[in-house]
Kinemage of the C-alpha trace (Angstrom):
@kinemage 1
@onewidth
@group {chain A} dominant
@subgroup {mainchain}
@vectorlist {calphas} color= white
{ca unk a 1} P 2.842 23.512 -0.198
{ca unk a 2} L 1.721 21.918 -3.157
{ca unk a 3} L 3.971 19.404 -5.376
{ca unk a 4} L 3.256 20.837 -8.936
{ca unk a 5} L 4.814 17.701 -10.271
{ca unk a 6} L 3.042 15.776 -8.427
{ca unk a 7} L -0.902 17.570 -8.805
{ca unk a 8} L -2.611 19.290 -6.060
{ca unk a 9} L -3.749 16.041 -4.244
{ca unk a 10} L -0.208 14.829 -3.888
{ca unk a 11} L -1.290 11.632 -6.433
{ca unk a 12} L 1.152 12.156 -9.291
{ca unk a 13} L -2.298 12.601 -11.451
{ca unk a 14} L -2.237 16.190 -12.258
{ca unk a 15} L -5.179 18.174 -13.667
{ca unk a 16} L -5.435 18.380 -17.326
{ca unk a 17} L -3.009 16.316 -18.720
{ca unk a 18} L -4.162 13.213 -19.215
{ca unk a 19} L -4.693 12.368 -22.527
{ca unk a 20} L -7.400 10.083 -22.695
{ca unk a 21} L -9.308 12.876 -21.199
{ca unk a 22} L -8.471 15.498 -23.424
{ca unk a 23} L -9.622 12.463 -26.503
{ca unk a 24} L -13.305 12.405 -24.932
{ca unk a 25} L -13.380 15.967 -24.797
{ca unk a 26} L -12.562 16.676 -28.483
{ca unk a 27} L -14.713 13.301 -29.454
{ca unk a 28} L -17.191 15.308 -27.377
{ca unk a 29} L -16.876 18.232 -29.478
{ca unk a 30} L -16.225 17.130 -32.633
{ca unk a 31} L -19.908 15.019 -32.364
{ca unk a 32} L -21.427 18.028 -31.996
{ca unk a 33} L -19.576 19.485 -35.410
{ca unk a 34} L -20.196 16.669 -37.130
{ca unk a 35} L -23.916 17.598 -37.215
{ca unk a 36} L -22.818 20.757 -39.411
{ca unk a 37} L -21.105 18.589 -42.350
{ca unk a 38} L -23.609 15.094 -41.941
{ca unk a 39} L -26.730 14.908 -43.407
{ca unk a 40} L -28.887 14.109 -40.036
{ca unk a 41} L -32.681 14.409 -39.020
{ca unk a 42} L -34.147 15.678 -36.050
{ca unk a 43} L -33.346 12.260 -34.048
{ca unk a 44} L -29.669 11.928 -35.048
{ca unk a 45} L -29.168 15.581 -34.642
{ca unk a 46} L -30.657 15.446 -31.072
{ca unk a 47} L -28.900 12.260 -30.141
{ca unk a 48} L -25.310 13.753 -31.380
{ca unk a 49} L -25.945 16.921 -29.566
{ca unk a 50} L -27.228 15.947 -26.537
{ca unk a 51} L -24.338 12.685 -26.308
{ca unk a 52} L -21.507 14.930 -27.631
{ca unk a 53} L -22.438 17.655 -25.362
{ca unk a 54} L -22.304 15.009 -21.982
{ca unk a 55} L -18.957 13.385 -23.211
{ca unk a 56} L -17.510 16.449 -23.730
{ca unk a 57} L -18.548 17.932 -20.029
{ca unk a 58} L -17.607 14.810 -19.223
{ca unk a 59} L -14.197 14.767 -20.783
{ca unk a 60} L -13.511 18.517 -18.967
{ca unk a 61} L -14.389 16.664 -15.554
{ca unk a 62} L -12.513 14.059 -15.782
{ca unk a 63} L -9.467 16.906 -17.123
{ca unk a 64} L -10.132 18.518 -13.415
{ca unk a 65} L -10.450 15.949 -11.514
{ca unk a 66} L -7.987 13.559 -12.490
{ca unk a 67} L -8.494 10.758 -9.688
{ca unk a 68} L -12.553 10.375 -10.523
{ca unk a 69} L -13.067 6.945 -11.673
{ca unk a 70} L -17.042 7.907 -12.206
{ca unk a 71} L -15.975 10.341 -14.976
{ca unk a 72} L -14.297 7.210 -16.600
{ca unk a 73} L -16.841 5.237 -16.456
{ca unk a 74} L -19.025 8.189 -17.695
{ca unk a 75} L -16.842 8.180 -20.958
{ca unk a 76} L -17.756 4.200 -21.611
{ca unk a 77} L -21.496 4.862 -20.767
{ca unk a 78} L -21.544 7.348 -23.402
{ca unk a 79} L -19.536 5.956 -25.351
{ca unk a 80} L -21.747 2.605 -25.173
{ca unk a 81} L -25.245 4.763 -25.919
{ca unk a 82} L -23.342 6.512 -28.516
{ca unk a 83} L -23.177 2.524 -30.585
{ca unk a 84} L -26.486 2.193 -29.712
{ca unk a 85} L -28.380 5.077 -30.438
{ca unk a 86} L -28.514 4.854 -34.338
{ca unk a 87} L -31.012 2.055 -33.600
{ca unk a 88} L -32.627 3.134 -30.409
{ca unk a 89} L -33.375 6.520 -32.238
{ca unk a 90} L -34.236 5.527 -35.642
{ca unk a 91} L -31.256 6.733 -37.543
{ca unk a 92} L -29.337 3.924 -38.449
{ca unk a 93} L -30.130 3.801 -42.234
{ca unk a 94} L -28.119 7.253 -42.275
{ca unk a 95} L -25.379 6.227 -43.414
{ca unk a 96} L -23.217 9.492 -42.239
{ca unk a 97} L -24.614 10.265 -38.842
{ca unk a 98} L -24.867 6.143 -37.387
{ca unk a 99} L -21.422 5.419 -38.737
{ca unk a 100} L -20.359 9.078 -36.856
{ca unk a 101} L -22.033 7.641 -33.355
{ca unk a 102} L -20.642 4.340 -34.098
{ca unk a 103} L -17.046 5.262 -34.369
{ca unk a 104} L -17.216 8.132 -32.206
{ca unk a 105} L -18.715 6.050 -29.516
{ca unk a 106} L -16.321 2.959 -29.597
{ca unk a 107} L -13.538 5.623 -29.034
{ca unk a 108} L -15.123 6.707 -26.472
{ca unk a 109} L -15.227 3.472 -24.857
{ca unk a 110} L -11.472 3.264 -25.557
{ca unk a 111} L -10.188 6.074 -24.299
{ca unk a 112} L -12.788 5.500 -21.155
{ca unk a 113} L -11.476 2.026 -20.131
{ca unk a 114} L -7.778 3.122 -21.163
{ca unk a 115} L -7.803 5.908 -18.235
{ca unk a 116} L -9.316 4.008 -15.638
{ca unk a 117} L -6.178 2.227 -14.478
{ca unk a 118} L -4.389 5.745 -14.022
{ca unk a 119} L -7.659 7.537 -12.548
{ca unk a 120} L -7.926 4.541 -10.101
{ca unk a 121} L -4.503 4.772 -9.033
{ca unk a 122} L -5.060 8.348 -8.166
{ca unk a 123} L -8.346 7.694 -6.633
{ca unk a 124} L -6.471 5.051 -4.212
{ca unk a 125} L -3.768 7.289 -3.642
{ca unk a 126} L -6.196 10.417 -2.271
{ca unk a 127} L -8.242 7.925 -0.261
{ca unk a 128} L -5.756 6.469 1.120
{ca unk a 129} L -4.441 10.184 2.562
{ca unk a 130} L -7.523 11.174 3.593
{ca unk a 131} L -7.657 8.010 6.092
């Protein structure tokens, strides 16, 4: 029988409730609908679609699978291209979309490293089982 309190894996890290995860999914989305307000060309446009769309599939896989450190480290990755792509794709004299990927992307990093110790713990806790 499963311990609802306790998530399906027996952990204590139950599927979507962490809230870091649920904060890369709306950064995630909310890149993506920044694109509709910002004045953006084709390479910001692409770069905040294509990075929001990842952190926010990210963001729902880390929400399902609660003890999957890669998904964490998945946030900060994107998170980390996120700061860097004004200048890797041309866009950071827009002032609206780089400043978007900048902040966006440092949160992402935050809320990335901020879940780690708690998706770790879990990860431990289901190896550990398994062995």
């Amino acid at each position: 029988m499963v311990d609802m309190a306790r998530g399906s894996d027996g952990s204590g890290a139950r599927p979507w409730t962490r809230w870091q995860d649920w904060g890369a999914l709306l950064l995630g989305v909310y890149l993506i609908l920044a694109t509709l307000w910002t004045v953006t060309g084709p390479a910001a446009l692409t770069a905040m679609i294509l990075l929001g769309a990842l952190l926010a599939v990210s963001g729902v896989w880390s929400l399902a699978m609660p003890g999957s450190v890669a998904s964490e480290y998945a946030h900060v990755v994107l998170g980390i291209l996120l700061v860097l792509s004004p200048w890797m794709f041309g866009y950071a004299g827009s002032g609206g979309a780089a400043w978007t990927s900048w902040v966006v992307g440092v949160l992402a990093v935050v809320v990335g490293v901020a879940a780690l110790p708690e998706a770790s713990s879990a990860h431990r806790s289901r190896t550990a089982r398994q062995h």
